[in-house]
C-alpha positions in Angstrom: 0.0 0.0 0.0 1.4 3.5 -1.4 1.3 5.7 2.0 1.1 9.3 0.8 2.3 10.9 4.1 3.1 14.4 2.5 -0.5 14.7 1.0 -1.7 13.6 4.7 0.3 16.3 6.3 -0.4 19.0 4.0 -4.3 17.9 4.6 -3.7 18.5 7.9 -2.2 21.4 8.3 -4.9 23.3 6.1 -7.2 21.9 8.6 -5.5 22.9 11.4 -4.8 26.4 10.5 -8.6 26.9 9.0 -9.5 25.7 12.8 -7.0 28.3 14.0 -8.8 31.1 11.8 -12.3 29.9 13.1 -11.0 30.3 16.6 -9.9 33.9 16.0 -13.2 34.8 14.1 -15.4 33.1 17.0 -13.8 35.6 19.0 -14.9 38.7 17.2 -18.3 37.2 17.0 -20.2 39.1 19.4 -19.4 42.1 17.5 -22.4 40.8 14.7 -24.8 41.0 17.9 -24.0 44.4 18.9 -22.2 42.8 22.1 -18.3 44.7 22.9 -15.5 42.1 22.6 -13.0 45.0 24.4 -11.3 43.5 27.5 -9.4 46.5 28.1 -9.5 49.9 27.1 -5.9 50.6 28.9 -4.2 48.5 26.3 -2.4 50.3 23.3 -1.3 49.6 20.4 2.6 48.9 21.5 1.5 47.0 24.6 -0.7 44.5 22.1 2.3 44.6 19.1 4.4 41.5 20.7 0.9 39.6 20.9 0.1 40.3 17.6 3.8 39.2 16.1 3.4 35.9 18.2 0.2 35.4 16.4 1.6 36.0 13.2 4.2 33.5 13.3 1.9 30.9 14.8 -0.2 31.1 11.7 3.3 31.8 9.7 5.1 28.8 10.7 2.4 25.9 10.0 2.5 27.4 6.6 6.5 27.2 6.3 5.8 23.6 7.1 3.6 22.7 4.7 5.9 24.2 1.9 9.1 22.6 3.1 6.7 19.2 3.4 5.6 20.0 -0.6 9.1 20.8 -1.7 11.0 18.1 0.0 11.1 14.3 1.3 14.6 14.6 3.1 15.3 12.3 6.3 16.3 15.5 8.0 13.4 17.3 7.4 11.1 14.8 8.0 12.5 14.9 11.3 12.6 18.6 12.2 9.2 18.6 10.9 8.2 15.6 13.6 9.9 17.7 16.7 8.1 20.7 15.6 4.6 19.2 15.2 5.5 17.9 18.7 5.7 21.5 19.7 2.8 22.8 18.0 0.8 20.4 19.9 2.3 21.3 23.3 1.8 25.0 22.5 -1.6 23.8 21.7 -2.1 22.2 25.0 -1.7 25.3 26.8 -3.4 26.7 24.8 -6.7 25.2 25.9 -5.5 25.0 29.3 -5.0 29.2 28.9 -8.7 29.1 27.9 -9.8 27.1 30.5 -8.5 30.0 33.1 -10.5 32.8 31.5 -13.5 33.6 33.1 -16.2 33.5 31.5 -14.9 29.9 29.8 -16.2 30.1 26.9 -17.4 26.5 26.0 -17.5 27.0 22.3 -13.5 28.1 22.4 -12.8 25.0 24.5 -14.3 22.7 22.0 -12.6 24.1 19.6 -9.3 24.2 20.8 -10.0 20.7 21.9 -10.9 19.6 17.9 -7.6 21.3 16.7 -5.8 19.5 19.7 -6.7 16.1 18.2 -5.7 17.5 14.7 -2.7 18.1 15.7 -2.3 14.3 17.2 -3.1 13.5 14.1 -0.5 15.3 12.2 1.7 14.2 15.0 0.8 10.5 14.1 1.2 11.1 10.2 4.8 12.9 10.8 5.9 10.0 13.0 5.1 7.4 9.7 6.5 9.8 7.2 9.9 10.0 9.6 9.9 6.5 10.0 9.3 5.7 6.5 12.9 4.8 4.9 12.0 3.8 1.5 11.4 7.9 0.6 14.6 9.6 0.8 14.6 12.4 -2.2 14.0 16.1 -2.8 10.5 16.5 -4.9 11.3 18.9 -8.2 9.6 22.0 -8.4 6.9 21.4 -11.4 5.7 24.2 -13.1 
């Protein structure tokens, strides 16, 4: 059986970052009912810019990934790409835990972060068979 672990990955990540994007927009939700989604007024602009850089390269990064995973097949990248799925999923971890400290908890974040949690086991699982796999060792050509 042909095991298409790069396809599987990729899959996954899209998945994982649209979840990421629907956890952001269920955020701002309340705004479409009129309801204030402000925590705190005192914040500015350069207090909330580190926050906002973090964010970026949280979505940034899962993105990288999937490039490097369409571009290459190398034994060393498949395994940097293992350790840092492993990360992702601890960042991801508390990140739910984070969520689960906020009062009000909002429920519909929590189940959320608790979907993308097992999507990220999953592309744990899928990186873990794609580093193990030693019959694919080659860089993928570019085709245009």
């Amino acid at each position: 059986m042909l095991h298409k672990y790069q396809e599987k990955i990729i899959s996954l990540w899209i998945v994982f970052l649209l979840g990421l994007l629907f956890h952001t927009q269920l955020g701002l939700m309340p705004l479409f009912h009129g309801l204030n989604i402000v925590v705190s007024q005192s914040q500015n602009m350069t207090e909330i810019a580190p926050i906002m850089w973090l964010m970026l390269s949280f979505f940034v990064l899962p993105m990288a990934a999937i490039v490097g995973t369409v571009l290459t097949d190398t034994r060393p990248y498949r395994i940097m790409h293992f350790w840092f799925t492993l990360l992702y999923t601890l960042l991801n971890l508390s990140h739910l835990i984070a969520d689960l400290m906020v009062k009000p908890i909002a429920w519909y974040q929590i189940a959320l972060m608790a979907i993308l949690l097992v999507i990220g086991l999953l592309i744990n699982i899928a990186s873990y068979q794609w580093m193990q796999d030693r019959k694919r060792q080659h860089s993928l050509p570019i085709h245009t």
